[in-house]
DRENTIDO-861553 format. One record per residue (C-alpha): residue in three letters; x, y, z; residue number from 0. Coordinates in pm, 1 decimal. Example, Ala and Ser with C-alpha at 12.3 -4.5 7.8 and 13.67 -1.06 7.14 Angstrom:
<nodes>
+--------+----------+----------+----------+-----+
! residu !        X !        Y !        Z ! num !
+--------+----------+----------+----------+-----+
!    ala !   1230.0 !   -450.0 !    780.0 !   0 !
!    ser !   1367.0 !   -106.0 !    714.0 !   1 !
+--------+----------+----------+----------+-----+
</nodes>
This chain:
<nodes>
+--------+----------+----------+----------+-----+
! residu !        X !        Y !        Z ! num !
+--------+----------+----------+----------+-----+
!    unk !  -5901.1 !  -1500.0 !  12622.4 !   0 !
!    unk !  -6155.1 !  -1323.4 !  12406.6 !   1 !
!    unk !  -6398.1 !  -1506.3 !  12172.3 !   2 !
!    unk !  -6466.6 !  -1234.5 !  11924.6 !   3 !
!    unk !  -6418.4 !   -851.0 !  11894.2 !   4 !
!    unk !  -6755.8 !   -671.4 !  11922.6 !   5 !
!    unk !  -6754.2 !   -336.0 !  11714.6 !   6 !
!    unk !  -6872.6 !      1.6 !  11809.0 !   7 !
!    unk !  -7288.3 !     18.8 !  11797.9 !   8 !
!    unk !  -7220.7 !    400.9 !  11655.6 !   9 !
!    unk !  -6991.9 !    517.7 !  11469.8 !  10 !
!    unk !  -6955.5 !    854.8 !  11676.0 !  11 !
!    unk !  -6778.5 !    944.3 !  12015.1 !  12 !
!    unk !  -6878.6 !   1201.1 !  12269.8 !  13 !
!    unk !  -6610.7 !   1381.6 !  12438.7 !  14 !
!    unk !  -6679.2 !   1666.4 !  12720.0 !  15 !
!    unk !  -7026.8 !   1684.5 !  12615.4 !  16 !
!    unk !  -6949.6 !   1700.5 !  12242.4 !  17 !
!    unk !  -6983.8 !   1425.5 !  11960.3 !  18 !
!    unk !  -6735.5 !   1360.1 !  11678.4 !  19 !
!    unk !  -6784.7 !   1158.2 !  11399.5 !  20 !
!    unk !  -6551.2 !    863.7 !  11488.5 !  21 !
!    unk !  -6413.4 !    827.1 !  11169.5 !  22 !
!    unk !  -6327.7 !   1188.1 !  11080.4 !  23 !
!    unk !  -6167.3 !   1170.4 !  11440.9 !  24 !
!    unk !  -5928.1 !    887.2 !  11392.0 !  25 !
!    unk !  -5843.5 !   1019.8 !  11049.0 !  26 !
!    unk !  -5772.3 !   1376.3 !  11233.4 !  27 !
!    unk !  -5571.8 !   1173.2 !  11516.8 !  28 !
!    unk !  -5349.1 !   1018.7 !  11284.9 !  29 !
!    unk !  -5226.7 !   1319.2 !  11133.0 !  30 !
!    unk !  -5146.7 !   1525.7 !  11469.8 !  31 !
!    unk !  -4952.4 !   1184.5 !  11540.4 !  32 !
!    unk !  -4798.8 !   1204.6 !  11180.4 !  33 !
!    unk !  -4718.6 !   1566.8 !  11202.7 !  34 !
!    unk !  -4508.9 !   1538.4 !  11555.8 !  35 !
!    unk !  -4337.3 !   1227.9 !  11428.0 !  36 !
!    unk !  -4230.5 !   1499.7 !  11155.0 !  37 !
!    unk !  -4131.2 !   1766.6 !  11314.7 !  38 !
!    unk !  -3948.7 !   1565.5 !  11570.9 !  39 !
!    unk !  -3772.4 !   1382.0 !  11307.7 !  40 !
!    unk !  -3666.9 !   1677.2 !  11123.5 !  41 !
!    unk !  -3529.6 !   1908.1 !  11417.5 !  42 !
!    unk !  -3314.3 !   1552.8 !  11527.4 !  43 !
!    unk !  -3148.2 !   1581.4 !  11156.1 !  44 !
!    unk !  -3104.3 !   1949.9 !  11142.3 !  45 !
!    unk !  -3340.1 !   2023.3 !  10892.0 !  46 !
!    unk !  -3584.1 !   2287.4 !  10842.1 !  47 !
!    unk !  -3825.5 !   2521.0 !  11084.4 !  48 !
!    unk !  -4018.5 !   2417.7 !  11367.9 !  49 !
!    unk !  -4292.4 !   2527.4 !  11141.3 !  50 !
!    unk !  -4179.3 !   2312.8 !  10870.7 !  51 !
!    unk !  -4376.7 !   1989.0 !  10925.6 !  52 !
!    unk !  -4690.0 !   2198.9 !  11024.8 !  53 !
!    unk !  -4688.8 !   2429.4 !  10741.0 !  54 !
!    unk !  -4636.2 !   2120.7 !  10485.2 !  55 !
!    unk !  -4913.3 !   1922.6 !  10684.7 !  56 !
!    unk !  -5135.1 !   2220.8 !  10602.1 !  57 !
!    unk !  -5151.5 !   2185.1 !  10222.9 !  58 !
!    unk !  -5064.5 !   1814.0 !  10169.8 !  59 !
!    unk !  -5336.0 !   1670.9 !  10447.7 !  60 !
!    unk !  -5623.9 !   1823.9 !  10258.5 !  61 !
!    unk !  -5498.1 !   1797.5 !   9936.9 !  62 !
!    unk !  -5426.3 !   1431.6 !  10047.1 !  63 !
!    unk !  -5777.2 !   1401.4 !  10143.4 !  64 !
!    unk !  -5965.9 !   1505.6 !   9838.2 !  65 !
!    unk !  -5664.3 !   1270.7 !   9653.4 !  66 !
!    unk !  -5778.5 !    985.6 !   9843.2 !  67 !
!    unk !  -6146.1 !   1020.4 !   9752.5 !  68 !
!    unk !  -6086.7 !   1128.2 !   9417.5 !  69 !
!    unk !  -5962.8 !    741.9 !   9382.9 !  70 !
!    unk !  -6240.0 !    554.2 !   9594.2 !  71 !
!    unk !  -6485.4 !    779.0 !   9360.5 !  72 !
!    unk !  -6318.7 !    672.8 !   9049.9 !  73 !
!    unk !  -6232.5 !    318.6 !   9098.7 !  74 !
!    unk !  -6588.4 !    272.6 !   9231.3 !  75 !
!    unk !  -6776.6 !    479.4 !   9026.4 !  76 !
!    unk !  -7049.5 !    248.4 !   8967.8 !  77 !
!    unk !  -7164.3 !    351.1 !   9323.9 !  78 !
!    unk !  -7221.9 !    687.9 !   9249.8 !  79 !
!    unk !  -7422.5 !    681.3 !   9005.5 !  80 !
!    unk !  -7738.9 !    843.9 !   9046.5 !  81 !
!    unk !  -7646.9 !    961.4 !   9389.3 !  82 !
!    unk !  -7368.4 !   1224.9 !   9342.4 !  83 !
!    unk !  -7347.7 !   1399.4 !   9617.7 !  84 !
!    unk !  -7285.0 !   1119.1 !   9798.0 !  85 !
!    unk !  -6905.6 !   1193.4 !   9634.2 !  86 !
!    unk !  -6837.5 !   1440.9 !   9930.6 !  87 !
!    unk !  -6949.1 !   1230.0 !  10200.2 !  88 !
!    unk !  -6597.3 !   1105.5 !  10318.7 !  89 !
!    unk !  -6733.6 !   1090.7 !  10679.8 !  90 !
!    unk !  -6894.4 !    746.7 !  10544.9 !  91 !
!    unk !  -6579.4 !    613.1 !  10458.3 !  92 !
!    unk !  -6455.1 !    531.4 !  10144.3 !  93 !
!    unk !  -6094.8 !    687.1 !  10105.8 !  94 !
!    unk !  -5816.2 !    524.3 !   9893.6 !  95 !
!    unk !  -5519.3 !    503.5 !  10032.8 !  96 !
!    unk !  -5324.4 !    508.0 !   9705.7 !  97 !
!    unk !  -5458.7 !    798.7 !   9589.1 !  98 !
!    unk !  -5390.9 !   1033.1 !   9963.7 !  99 !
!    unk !  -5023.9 !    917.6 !   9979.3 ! 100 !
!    unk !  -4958.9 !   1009.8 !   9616.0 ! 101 !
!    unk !  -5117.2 !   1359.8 !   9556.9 ! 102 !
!    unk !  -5051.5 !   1441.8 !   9943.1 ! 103 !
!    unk !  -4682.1 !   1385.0 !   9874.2 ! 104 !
!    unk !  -4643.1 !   1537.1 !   9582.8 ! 105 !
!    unk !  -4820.0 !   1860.2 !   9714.8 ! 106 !
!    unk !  -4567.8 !   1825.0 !  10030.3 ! 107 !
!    unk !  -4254.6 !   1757.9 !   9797.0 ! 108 !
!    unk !  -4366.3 !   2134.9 !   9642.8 ! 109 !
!    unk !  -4425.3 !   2306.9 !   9940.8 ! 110 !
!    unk !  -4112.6 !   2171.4 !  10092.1 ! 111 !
!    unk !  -3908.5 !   2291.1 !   9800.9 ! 112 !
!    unk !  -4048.1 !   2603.4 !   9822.8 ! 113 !
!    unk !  -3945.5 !   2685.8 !  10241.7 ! 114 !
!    unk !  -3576.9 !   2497.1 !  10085.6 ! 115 !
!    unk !  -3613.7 !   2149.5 !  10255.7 ! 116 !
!    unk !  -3429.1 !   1892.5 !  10044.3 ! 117 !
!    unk !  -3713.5 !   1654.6 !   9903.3 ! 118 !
!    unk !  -3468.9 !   1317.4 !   9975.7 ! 119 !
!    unk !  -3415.3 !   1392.4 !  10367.1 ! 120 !
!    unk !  -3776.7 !   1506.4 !  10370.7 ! 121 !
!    unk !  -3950.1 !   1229.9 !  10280.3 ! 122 !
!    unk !  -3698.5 !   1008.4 !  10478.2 ! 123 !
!    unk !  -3801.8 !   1224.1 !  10772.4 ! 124 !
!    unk !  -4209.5 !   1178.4 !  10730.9 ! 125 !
!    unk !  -4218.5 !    796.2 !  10630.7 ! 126 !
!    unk !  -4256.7 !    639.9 !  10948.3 ! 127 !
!    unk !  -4495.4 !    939.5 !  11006.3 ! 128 !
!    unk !  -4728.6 !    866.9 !  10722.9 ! 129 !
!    unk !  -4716.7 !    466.9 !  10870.6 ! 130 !
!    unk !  -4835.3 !    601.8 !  11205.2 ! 131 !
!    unk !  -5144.3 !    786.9 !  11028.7 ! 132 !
!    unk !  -5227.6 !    516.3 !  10853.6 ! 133 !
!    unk !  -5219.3 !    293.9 !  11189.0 ! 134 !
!    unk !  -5462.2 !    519.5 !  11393.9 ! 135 !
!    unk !  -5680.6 !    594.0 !  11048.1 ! 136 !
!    unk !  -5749.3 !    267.7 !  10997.3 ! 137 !
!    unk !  -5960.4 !    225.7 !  11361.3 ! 138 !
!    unk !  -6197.5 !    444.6 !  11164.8 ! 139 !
!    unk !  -6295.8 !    157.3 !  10999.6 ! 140 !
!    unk !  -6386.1 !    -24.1 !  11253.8 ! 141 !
!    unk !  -6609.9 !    250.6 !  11398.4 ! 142 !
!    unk !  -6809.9 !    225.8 !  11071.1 ! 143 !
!    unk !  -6807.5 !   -155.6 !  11042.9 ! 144 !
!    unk !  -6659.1 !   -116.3 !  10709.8 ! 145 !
!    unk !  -6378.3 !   -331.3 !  10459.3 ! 146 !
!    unk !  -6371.3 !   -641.3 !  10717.3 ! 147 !
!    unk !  -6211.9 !   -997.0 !  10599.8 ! 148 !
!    unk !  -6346.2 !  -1339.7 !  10465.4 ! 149 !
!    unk !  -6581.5 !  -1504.9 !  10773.7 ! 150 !
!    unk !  -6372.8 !  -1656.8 !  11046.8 ! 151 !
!    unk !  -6399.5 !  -1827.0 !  11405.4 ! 152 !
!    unk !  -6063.4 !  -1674.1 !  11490.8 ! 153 !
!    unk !  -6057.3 !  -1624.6 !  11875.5 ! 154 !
!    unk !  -5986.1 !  -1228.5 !  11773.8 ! 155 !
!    unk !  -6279.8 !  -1270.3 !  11462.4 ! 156 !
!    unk !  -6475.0 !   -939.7 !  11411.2 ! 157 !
!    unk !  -6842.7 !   -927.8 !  11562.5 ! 158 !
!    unk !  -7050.8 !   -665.5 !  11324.3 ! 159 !
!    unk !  -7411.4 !   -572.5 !  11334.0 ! 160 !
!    unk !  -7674.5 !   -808.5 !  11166.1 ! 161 !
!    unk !  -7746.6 !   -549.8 !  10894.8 ! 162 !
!    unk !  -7376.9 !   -504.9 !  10787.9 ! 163 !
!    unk !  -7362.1 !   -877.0 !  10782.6 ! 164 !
!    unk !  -7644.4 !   -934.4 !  10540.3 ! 165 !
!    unk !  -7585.5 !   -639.3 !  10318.8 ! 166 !
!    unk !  -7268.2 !   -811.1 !  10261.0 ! 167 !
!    unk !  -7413.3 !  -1122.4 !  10192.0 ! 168 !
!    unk !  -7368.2 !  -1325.0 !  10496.1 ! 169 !
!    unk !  -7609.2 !  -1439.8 !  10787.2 ! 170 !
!    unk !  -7625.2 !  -1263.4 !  11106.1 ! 171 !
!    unk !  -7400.3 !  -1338.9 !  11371.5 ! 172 !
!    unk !  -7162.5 !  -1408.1 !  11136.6 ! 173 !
!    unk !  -6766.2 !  -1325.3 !  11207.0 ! 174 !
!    unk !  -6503.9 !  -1206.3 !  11002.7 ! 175 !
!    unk !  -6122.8 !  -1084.7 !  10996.5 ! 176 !
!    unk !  -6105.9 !   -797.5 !  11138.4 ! 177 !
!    unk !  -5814.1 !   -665.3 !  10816.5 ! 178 !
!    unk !  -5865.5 !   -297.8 !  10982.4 ! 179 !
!    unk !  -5659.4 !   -458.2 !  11285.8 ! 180 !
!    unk !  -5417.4 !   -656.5 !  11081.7 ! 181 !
!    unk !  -5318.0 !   -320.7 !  10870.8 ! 182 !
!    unk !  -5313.9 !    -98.0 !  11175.4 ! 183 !
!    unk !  -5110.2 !   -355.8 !  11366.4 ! 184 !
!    unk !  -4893.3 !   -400.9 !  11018.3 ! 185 !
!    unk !  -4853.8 !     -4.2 !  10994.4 ! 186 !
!    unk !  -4730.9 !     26.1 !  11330.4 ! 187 !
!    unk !  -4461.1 !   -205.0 !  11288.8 ! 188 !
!    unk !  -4329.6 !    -73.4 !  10965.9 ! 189 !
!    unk !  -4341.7 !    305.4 !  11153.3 ! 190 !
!    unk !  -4139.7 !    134.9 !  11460.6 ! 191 !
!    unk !  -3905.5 !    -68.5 !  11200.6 ! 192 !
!    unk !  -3864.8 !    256.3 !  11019.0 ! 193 !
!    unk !  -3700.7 !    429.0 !  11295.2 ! 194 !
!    unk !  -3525.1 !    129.0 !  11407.5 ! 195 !
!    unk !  -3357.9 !     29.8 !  11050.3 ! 196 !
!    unk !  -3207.9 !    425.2 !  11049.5 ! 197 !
!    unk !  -3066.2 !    417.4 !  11353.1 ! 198 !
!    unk !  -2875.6 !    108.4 !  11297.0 ! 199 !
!    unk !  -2801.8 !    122.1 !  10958.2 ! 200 !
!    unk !  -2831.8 !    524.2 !  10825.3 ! 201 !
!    unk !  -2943.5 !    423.3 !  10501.0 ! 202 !
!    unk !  -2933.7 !    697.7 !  10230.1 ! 203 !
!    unk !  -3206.6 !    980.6 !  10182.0 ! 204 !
!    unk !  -3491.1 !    871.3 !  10024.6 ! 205 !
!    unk !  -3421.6 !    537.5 !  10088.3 ! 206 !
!    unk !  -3614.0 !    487.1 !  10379.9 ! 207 !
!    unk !  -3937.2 !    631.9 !  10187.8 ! 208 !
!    unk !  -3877.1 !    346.5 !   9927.4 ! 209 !
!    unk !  -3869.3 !     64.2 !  10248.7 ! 210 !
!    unk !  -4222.5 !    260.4 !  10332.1 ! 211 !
!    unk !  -4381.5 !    210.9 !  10020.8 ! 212 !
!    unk !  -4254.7 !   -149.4 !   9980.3 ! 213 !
!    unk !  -4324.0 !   -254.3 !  10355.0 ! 214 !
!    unk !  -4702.8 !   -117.3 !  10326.1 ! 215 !
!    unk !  -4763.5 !   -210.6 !   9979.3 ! 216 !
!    unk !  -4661.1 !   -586.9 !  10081.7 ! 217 !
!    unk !  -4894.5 !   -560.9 !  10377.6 ! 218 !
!    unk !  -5198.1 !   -444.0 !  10198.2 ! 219 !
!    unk !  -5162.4 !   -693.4 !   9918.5 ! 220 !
!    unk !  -5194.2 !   -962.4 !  10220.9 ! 221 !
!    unk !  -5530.3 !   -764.9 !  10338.6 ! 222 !
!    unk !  -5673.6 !   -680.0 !  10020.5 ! 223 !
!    unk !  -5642.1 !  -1093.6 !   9995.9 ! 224 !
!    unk !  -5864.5 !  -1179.8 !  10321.5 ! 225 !
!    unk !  -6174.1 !   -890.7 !  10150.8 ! 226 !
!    unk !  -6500.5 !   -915.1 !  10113.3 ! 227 !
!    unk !  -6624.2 !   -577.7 !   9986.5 ! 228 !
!    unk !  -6699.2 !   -524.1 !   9593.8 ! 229 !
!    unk !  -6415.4 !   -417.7 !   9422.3 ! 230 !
!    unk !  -6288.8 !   -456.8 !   9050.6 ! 231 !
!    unk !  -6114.7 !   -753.0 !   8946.3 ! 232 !
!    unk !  -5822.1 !   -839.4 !   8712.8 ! 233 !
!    unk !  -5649.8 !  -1160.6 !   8666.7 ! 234 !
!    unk !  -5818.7 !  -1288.2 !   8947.1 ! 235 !
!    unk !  -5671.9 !   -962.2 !   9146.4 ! 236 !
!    unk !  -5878.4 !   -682.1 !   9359.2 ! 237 !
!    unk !  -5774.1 !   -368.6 !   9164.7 ! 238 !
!    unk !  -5584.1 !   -254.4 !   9482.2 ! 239 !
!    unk !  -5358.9 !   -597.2 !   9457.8 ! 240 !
!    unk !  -5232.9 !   -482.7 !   9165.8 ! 241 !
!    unk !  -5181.3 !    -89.2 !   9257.0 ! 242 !
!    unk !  -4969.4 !   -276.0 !   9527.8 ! 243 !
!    unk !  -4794.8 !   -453.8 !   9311.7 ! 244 !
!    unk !  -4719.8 !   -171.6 !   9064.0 ! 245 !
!    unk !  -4597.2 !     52.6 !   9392.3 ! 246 !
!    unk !  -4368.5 !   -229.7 !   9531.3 ! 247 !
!    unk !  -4231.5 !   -259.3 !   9174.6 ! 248 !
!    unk !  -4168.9 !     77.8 !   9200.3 ! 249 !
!    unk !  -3994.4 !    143.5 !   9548.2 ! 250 !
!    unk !  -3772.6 !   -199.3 !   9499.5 ! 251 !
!    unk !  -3677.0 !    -68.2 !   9135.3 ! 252 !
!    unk !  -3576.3 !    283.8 !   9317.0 ! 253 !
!    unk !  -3353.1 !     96.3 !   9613.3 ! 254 !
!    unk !  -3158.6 !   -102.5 !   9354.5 ! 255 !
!    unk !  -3095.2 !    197.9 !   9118.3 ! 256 !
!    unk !  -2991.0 !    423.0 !   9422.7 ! 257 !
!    unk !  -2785.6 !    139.1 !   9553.6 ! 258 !
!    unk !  -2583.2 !    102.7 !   9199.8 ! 259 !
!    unk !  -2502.0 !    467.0 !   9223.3 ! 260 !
!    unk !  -2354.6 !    471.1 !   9583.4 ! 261 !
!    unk !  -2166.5 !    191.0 !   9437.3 ! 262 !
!    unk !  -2015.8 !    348.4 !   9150.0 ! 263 !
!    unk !  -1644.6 !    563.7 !   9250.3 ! 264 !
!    unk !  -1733.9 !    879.1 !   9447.3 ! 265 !
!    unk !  -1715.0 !   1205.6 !   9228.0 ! 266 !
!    unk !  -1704.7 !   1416.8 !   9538.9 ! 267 !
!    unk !  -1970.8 !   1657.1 !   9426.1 ! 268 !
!    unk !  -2140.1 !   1881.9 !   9621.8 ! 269 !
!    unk !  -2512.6 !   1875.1 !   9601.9 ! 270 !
!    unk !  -2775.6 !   2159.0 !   9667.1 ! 271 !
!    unk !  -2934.6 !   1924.6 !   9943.5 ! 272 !
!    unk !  -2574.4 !   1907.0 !  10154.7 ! 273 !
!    unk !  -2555.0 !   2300.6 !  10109.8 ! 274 !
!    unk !  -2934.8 !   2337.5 !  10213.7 ! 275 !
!    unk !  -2826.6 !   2068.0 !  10496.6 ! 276 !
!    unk !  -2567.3 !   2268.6 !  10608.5 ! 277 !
!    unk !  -2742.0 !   2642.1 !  10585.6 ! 278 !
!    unk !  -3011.4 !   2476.3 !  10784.1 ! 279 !
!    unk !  -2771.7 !   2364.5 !  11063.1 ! 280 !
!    unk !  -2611.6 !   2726.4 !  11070.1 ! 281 !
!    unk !  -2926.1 !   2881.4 !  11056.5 ! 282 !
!    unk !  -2895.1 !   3055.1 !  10789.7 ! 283 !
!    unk !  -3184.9 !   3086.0 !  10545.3 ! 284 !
!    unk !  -3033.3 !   3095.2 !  10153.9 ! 285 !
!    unk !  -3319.7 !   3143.7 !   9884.3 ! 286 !
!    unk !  -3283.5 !   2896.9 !   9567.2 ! 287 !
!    unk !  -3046.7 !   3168.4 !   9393.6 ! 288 !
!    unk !  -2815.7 !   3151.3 !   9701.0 ! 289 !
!    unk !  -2829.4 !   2791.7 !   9731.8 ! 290 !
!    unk !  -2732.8 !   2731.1 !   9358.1 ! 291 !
!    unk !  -2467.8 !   2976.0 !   9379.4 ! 292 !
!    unk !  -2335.1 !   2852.4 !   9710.5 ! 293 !
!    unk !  -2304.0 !   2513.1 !   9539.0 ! 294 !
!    unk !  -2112.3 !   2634.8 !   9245.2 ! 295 !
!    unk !  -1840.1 !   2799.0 !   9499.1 ! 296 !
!    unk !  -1819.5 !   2489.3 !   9724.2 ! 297 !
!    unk !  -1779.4 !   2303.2 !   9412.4 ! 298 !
!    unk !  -1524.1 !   2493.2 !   9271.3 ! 299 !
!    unk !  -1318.0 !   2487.2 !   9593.0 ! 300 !
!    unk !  -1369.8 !   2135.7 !   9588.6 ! 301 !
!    unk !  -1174.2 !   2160.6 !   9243.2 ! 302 !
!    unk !   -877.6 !   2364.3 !   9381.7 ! 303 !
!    unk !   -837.1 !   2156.9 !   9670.0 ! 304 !
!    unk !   -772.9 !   1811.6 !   9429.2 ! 305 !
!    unk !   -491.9 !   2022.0 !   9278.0 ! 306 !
!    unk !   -365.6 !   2105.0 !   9605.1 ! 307 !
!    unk !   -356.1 !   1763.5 !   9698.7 ! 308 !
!    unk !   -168.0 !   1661.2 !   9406.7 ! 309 !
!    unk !    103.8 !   1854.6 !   9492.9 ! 310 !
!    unk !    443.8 !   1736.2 !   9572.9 ! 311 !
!    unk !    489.4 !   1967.9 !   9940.3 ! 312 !
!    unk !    717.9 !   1786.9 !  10103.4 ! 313 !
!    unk !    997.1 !   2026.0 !  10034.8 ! 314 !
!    unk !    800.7 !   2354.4 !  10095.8 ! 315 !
!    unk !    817.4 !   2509.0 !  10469.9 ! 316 !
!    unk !    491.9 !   2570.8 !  10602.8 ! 317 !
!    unk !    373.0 !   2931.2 !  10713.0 ! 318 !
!    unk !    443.2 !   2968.9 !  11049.7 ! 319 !
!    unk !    171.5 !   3231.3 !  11165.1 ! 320 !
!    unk !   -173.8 !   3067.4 !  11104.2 ! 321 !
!    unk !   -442.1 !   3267.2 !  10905.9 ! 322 !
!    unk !   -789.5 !   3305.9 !  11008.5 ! 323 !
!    unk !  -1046.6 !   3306.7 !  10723.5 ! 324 !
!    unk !  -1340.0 !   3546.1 !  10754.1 ! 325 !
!    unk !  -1630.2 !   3428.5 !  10827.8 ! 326 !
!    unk !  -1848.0 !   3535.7 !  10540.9 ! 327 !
!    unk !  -2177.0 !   3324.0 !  10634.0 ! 328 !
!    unk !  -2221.6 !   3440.2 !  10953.3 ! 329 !
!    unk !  -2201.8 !   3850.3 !  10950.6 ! 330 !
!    unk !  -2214.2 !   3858.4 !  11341.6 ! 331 !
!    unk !  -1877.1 !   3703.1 !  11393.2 ! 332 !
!    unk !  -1544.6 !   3933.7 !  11344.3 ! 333 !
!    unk !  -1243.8 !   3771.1 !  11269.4 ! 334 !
!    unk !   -937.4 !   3836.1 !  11075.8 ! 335 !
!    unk !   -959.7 !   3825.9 !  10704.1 ! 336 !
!    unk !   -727.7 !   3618.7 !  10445.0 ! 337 !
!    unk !   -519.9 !   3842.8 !  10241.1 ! 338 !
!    unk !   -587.7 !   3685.0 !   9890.0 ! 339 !
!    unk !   -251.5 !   3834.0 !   9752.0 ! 340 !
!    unk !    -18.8 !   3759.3 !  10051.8 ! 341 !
!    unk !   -126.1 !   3427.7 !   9995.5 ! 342 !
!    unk !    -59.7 !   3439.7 !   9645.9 ! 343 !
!    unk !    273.2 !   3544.3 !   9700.2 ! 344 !
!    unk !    362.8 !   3261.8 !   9966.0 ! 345 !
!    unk !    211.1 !   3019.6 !   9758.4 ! 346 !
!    unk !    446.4 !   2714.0 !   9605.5 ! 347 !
!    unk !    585.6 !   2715.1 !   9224.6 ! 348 !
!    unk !    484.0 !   2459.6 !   9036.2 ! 349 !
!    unk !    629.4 !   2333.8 !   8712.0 ! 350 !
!    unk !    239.7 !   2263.1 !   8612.5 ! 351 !
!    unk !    115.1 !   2541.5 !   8702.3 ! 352 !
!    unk !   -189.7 !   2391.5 !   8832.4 ! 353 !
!    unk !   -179.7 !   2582.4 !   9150.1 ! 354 !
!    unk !   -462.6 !   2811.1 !   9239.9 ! 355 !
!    unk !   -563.0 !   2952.2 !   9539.5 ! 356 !
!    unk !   -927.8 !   2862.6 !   9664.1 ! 357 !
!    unk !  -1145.5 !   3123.2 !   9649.0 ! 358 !
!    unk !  -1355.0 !   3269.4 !   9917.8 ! 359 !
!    unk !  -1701.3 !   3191.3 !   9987.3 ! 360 !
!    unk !  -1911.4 !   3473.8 !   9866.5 ! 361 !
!    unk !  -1679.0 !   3617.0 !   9584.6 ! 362 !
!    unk !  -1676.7 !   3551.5 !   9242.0 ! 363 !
!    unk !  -1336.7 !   3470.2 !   9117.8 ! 364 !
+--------+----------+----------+----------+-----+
</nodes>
């Protein structure tokens, strides 16, 4: 049994004769982790390039990054003042959460558009990633003796340095929660639950994002609670209580809306995301042109094979010799074509009418 936890007496680690800013480091840690949790996540469902996850990491991590400053710098402005170049100095700390997630996803959910990843399965695929980040990230903190609790004798209370204990207001020797733990500990267990809650229950894209956003928001309304550091106030809140409360308002409002709609009566449609699904699995790569068209098609098979269904065959004798359908999506494979007209002329009478034969994928009809 410990009595405290001592912190790092530099914020810097040496490795094979070279230093790294500690901070910087577990911030650069936690995406690698992030961006393997990714890819892996994505090649188990089918979806995308190898590259994928690398090549979206590349624009949304830095344009994450300045995101997440851009909000420390703006909800804390008064700390800038008169010492503005301070502003790029995110070695120091001082990056909000709130405002990385947002901007970073948003510059991922274009990217990934643009390569034809479906934005639902996407973001299901790099939630538990962006939980992992934030678990290593946060040891950052602790490197910099930075956004520790209220003063506690906890066996597992924080040790910090006399001069970050009486900048802050408190004597030396002082001890305090150590909420970098509690939120790295708390962001590991919603990346692990994550995984855990999809393979048991397969809840619907996008979904899983939601459980992210409410899980961590939930979490960091407990930590913001147990802080010390100035922040802005509101009702008694920290300004980042009620960001957390807006967000979880958000993601719960977005779970019970999807759920109605899987609970309304199945239309049957065909989406762009199954077709982009689908292409992905037969590696084939369809632009957003092919994709739309592809869906009209499917949809309009979808359409003749209702009216097929509501057909009365049980008098009609089936074709005895089987035919094969050529296989239009993949140009490397011979086989047989379907003689539109012989199938025309086989096909059942109906007093409705209503018979049509399905068309063939890749020609307009």
């Amino acid at each position: 049994m410990f009595a405290s936890l001592p912190s790092p007496s530099v914020g810097s680690l040496e490795i094979f004769s070279l230093r790294f800013n500690a901070y910087g480091l577990m911030i650069a840690l936690g995406v690698v982790a992030a961006v393997w949790l990714f890819k892996k996540r994505l090649l188990e469902r089918g979806l995308g390039h190898p590259d994928d996850a690398s090549t979206i990491a590349m624009v949304a991590v830095p344009i994450g990054i300045v995101g997440a400053r851009a909000y420390h710098v703006i909800t804390d402005w008064e700390r800038f003042q008169g010492r503005w170049f301070d502003v790029v100095k995110i070695w120091e700390g001082g990056l909000g959460i709130w405002g990385g997630i947002t901007v970073g996803v948003i510059s991922g959910i274009f990217v990934a558009r643009k390569r034809g990843l479906a934005v639902a399965s996407g973001l299901t695929c790099v939630a538990p990633g962006l939980a992992l980040a934030q678990s290593i990230g946060r040891w950052g903190n602790w490197f910099n003796q930075e956004l520790f609790g209220k003063p506690t004798t906890l066996p597992w209370a924080l040790e910090i340095s006399a001069a970050k204990a009486q900048a802050a207001g408190f004597e030396a020797g002082t001890t305090f929660h150590p909420t970098f733990l509690y939120e790295s500990l708390g962001c590991l267990f919603i990346c692990v639950a994550l995984i855990k809650i999809e393979k048991r229950w397969r809840p619907r894209d996008g979904r899983l994002f939601a459980m992210y956003v409410a899980g961590y928001t939930v979490l960091r309304f407990f930590v913001e609670s147990l802080r010390v550091d100035t922040a802005k106030h509101f009702g008694g809140l920290r300004l980042n209580q009620w960001t957390s409360i807006s967000f979880f308002t958000l993601a719960v409002a977005y779970l019970m809306i999807d759920r109605l709609v899987e609970l309304k009566p199945v239309s049957n449609q065909i989406s762009q995301e199954t077709v982009v699904k689908v292409s992905r699995l037969a590696r084939l790569s369809l632009t957003s042109d092919e994709t739309e068209r592809m869906t009209a098609q499917l949809a309009g098979m979808l359409e003749h094979f209702r009216d097929i269904d509501a057909l009365d065959l049980a008098d009609v004798e089936p074709m005895t010799q089987p035919y094969a359908l050529k296989n239009v999506l993949r140009k490397d494979v011979e086989a047989p074509s379907l003689d539109r007209q012989e199938v025309l002329d086989q096909a059942p009478a109906t007093e409705s009418g209503r018979f049509r034969v399905p068309p063939t994928i890749g020609f307009d009809v």
